[in-house]
C-alpha positions as CSV (number, residue, x, y, z in Angstrom):
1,X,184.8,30.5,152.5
2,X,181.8,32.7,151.9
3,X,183.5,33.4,148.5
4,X,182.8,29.6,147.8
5,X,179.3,29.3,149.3
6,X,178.2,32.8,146.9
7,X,179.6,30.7,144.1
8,X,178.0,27.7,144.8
9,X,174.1,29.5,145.4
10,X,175.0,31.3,142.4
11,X,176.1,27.7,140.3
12,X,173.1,25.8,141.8
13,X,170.8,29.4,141.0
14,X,171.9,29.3,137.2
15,X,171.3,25.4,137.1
16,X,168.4,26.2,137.8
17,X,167.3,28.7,135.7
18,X,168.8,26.6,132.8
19,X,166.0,24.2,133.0
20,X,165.4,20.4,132.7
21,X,167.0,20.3,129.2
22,X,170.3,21.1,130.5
23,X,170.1,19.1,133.3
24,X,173.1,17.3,134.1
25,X,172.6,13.5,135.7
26,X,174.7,12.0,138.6
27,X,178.1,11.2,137.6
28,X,178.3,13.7,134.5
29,X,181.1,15.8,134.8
30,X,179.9,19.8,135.0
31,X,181.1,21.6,132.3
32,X,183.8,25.0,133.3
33,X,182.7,28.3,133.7
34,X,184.0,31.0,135.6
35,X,181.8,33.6,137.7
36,X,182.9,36.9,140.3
37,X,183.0,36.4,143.5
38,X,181.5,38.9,146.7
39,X,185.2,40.2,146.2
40,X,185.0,40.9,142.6
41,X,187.6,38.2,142.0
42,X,186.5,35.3,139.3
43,X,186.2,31.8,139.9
44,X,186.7,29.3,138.0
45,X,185.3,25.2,138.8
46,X,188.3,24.1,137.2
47,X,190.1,25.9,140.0
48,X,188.1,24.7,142.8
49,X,188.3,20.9,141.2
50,X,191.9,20.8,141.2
51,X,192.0,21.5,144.9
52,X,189.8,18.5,145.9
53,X,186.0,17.3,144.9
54,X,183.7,19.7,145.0
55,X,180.0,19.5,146.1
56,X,177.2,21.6,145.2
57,X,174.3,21.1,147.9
58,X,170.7,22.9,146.9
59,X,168.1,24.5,149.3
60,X,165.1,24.1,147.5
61,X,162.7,26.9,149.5
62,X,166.0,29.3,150.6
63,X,164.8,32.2,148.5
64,X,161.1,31.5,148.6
65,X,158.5,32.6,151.3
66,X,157.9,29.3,152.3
């Protein structure tokens, strides 16, 4: 589990830092890409999709000072 919550701060972090230009709309389909886990282990979306939807959920001020 806290494998899949580092991936998702670390999906919604690069999303992020891609900018508005990249930005994908509701209903686009992300595209794959593959990142390490805490345990070193990589991750891929594709693998997490084919278990079941997946959700990314942002908190906007979570690494701020606000």
């Amino acid at each position: 589990m806290r494998t899949v919550i580092a991936l998702v701060v670390t999906v919604v972090l690069g999303l992020t830092l891609a900018g508005a230009a990249h930005a994908l709309q509701v209903g686009d389909k992300a595209p794959d890409f593959a990142l390490n886990g805490p345990d070193g282990k990589t991750v891929k979306l594709t693998d997490l999709t084919a278990k079941g939807p997946v959700v990314l959920y942002t908190f906007v001020a979570a690494f701020t000072s606000t």
